[in-house]
Structure formats: C-alpha cells, structure tokens
Z-matrix of the N, CA and C atoms (Angstrom, degrees):
N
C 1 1.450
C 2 1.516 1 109.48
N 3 1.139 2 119.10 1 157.53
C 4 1.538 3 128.44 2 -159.08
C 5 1.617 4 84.58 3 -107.98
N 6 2.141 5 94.77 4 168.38
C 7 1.757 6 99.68 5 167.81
C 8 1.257 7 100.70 6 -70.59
N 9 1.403 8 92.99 7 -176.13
C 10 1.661 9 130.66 8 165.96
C 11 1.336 10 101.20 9 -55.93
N 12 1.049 11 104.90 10 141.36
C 13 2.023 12 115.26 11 156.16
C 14 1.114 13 112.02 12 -40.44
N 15 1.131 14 132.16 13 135.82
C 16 1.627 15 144.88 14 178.25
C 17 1.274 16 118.46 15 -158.20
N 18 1.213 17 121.42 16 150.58
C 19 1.418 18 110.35 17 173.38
C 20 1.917 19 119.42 18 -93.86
N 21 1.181 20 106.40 19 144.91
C 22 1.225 21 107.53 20 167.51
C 23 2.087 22 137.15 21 -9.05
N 24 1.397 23 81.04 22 -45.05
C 25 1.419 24 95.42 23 167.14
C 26 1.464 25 127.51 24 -84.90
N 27 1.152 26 103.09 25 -32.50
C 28 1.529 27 97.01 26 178.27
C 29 1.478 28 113.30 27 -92.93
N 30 1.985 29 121.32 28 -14.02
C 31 1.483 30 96.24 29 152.41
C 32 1.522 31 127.67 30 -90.66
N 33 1.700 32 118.94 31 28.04
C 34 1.401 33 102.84 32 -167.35
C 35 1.642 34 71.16 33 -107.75
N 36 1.123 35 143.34 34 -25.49
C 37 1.402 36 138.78 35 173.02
C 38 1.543 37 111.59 36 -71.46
N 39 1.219 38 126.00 37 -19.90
C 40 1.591 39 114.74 38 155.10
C 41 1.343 40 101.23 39 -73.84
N 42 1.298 41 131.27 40 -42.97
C 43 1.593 42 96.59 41 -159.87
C 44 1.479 43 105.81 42 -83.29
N 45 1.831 44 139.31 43 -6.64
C 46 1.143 45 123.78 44 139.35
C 47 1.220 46 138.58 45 -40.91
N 48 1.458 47 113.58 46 -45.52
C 49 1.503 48 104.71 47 171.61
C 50 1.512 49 107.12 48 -75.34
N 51 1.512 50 129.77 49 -1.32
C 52 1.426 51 90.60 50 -176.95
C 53 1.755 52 97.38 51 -117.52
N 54 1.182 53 111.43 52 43.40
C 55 1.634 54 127.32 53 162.02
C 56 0.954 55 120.04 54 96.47
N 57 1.920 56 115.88 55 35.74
C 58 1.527 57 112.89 56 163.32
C 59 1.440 58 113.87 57 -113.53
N 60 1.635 59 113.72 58 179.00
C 61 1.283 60 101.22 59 179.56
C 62 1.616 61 92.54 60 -138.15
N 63 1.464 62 115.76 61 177.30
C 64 1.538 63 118.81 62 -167.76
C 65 1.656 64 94.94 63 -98.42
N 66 1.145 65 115.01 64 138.79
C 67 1.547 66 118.80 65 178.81
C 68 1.600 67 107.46 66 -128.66
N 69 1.114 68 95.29 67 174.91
C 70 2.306 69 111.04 68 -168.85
C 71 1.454 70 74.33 69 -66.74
N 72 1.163 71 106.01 70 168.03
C 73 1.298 72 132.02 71 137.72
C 74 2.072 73 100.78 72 121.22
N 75 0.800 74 98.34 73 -11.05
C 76 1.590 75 97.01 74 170.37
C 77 1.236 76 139.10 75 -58.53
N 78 1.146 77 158.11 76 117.22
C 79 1.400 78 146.68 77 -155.73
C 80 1.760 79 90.60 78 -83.30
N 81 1.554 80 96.80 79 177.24
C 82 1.539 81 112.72 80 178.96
C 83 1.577 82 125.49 81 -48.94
N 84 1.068 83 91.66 82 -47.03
C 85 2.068 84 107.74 83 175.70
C 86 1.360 85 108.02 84 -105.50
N 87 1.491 86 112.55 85 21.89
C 88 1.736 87 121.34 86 168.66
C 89 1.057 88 99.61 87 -131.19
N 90 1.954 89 101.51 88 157.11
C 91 1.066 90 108.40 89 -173.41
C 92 1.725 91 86.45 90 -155.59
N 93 2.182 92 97.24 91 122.04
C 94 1.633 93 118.98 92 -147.60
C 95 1.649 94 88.38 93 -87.93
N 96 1.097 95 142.34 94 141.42
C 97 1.508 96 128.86 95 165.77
C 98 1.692 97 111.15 96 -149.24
N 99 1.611 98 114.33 97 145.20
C 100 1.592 99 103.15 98 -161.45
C 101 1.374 100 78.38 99 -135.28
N 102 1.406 101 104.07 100 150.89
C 103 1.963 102 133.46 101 171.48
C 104 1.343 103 110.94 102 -77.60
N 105 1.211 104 115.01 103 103.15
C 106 1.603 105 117.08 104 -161.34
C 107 1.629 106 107.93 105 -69.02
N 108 1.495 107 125.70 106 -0.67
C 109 1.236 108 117.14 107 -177.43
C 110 1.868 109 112.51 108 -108.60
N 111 1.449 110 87.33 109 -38.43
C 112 1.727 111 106.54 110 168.02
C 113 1.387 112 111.70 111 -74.11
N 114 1.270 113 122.60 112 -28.88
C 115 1.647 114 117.70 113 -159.73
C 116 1.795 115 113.73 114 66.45
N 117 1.073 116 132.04 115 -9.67
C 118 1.288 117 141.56 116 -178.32
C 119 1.351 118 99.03 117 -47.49
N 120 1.501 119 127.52 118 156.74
C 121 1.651 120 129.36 119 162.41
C 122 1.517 121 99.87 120 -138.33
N 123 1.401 122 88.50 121 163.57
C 124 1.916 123 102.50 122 174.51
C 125 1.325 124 88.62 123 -164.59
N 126 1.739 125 96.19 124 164.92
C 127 1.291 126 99.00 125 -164.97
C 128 1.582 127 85.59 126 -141.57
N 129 1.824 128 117.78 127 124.27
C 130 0.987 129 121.40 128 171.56
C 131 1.762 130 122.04 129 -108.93
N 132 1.171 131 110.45 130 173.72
C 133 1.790 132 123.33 131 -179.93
C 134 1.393 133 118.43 132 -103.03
N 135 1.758 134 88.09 133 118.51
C 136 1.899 135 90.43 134 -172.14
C 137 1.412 136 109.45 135 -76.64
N 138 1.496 137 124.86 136 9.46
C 139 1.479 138 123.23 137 176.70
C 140 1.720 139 100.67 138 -80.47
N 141 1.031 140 100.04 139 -148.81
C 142 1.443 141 132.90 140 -175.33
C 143 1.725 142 101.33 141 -84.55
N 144 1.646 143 83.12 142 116.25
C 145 1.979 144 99.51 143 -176.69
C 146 1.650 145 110.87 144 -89.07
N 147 1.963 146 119.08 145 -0.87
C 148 1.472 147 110.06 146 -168.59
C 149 1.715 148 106.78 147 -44.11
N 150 1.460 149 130.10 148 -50.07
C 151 1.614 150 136.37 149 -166.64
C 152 1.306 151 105.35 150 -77.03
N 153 1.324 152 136.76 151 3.29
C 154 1.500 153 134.58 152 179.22
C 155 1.403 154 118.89 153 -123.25
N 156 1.293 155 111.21 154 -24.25
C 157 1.495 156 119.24 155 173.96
C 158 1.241 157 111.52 156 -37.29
N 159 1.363 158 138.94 157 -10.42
C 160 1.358 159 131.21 158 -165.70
C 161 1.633 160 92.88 159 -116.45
N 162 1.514 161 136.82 160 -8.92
C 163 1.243 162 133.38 161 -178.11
C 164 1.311 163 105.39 162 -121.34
N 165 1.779 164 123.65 163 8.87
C 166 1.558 165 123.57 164 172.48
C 167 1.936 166 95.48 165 -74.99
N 168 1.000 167 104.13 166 -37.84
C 169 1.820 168 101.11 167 -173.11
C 170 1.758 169 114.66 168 -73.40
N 171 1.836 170 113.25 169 -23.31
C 172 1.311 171 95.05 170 151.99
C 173 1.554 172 123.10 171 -89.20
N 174 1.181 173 113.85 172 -14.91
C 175 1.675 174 108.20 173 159.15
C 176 1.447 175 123.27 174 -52.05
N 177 1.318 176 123.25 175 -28.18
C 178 1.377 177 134.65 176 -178.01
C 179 1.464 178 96.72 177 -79.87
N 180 1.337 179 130.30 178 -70.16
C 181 1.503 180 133.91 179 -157.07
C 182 1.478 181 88.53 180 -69.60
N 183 1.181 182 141.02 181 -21.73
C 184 1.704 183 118.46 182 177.65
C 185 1.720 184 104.14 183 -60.64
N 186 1.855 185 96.26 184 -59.28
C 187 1.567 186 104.89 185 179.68
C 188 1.738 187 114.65 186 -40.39
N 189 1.320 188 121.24 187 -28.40
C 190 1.265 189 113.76 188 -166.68
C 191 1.437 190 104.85 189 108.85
N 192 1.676 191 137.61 190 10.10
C 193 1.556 192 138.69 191 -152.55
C 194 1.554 193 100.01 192 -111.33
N 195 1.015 194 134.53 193 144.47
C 196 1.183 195 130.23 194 142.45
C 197 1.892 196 140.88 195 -77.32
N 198 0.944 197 116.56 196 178.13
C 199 1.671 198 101.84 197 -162.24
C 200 1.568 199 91.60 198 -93.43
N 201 1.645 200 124.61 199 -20.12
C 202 1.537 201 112.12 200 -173.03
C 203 1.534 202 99.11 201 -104.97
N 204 1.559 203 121.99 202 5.36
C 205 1.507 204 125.64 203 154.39
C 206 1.507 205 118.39 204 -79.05
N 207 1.363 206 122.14 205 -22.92
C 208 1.584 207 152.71 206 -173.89
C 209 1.821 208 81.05 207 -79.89
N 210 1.277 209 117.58 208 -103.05
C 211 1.273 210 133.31 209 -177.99
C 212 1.305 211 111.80 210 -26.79
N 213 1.220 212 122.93 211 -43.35
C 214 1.709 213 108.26 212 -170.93
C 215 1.856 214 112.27 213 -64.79
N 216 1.641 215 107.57 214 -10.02
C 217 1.722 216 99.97 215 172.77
C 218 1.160 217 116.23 216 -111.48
N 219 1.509 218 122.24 217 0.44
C 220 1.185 219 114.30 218 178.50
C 221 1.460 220 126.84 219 -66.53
C-alpha cells in the first residue's frame, strides 16, 4: 500500500529531514534529491503525486528511507 496523499512539498521535505538534500539536475516540474549517507538519488514531481503514491515508497527504500520514516513528516 502506498502513503497518504500529500503534496509534493511536504514529501520532498520528508525526505530532507530524513537525510537528503536537493541537487542540480532536476527538470522544471522535477525536483533531483540525493541521501547524503547512501549517495543514492531519485528524482521526484512537483505536480500532483495521486499516480505515484504507490512508487514514492520504492523511491524511499532505494534512498535507504523507510515508509514510517517518510510518514512521520508528512
């Protein structure tokens, strides 16, 4: 099962607090971000997450994140 509905902003601000940072390389309606301990990157969409919510939790487990480390800032 995927998270909760959220907007764009408040999960690219969970995955800051849980040890990433935003890096170049993002297109306009992307936003590039790497796990400062893993080095891992993903690159998420500042639109509307309803069709991805189910692939934000393997974006997390690449970074090294968990889905109730994801959830605890949303």
């Amino acid at each position: 099962m995927g998270l909760k509905p959220c907007t764009a902003k408040k999960l690219i601000r969970s995955f800051i607090k849980n040890g990433c940072i935003i890096i170049d390389g993002g297109k306009g309606s992307h936003t590039k971000i790497k796990h400062i301990k893993t080095g891992a990157t993903t690159t998420i969409p500042k639109g509307d997450l309803t069709n991805v919510r189910h692939a934000i939790l393997n974006w997390a487990e690449n970074l090294g994140i968990t889905k109730d480390n994801i959830e605890q800032y949303l």
